[in-house]
MARDRENZA-78100 format. One record per residue (C-alpha): residue in one letter; x, y, z. Coordinates in steps of 0.5 Angstrom, whole numbers, plus 500, padded with zeros to 3 digits. Layout:
// MARDRENZA-78100
SITE  guba    u    v    w
SITE     A    X    Y    Z
...
// end
This chain:
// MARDRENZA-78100
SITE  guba    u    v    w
SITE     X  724  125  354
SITE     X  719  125  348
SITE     X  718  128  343
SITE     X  713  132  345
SITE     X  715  134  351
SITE     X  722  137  349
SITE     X  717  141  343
SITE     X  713  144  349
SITE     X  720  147  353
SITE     X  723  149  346
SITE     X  716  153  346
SITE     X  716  156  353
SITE     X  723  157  354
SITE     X  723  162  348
SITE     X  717  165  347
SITE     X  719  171  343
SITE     X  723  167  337
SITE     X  717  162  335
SITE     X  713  168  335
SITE     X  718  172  330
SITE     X  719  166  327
SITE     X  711  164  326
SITE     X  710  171  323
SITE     X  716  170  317
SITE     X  713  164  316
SITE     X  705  167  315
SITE     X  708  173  312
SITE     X  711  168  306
SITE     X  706  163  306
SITE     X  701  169  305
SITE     X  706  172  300
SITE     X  706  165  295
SITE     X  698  165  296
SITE     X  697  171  293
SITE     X  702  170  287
SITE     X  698  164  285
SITE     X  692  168  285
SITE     X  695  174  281
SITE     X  698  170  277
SITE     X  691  167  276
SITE     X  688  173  275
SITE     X  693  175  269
SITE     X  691  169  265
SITE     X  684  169  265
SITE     X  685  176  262
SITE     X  690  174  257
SITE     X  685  169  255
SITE     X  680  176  255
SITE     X  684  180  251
SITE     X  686  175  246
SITE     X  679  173  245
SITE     X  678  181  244
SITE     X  683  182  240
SITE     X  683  177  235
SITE     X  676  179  233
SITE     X  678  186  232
SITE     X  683  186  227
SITE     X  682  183  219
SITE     X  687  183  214
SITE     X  685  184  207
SITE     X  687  187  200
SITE     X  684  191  196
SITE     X  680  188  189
SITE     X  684  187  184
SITE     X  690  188  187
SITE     X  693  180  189
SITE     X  699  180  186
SITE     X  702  185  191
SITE     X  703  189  185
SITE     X  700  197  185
SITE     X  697  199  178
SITE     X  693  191  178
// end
């Protein structure tokens, strides 16, 4: 008996089991797409923000005072 015509009786012989089990695999396949495009997506917006932010914020100190020291 071949290979494929064992494959084409374990199909017909239990038809409920390999749709269940179709459907868990889809469902975690689906599952691992998605999170590798939300994990995408959270980069790209990381990368947004850091660009957004860096541009923002300046540290500097007043004149005359380099010394950290208050009275110059």
């Amino acid at each position: 008996m071949s290979a494929g015509t064992r494959a084409g009786l374990a199909l017909r012989r239990r038809p409920v089991r390999n749709v269940l089990l179709f459907v868990v695999i889809s469902v975690i396949f689906t599952a691992l797409v998605a999170q590798a495009g939300v994990r995408g997506a959270m980069g790209q917006l990381r990368t947004a923000i850091d660009a957004q932010v860096g541009a923002g914020f300046v540290a500097s100190a007043p004149a005359g005072v380099a010394d950290g020291s208050a009275d110059g």
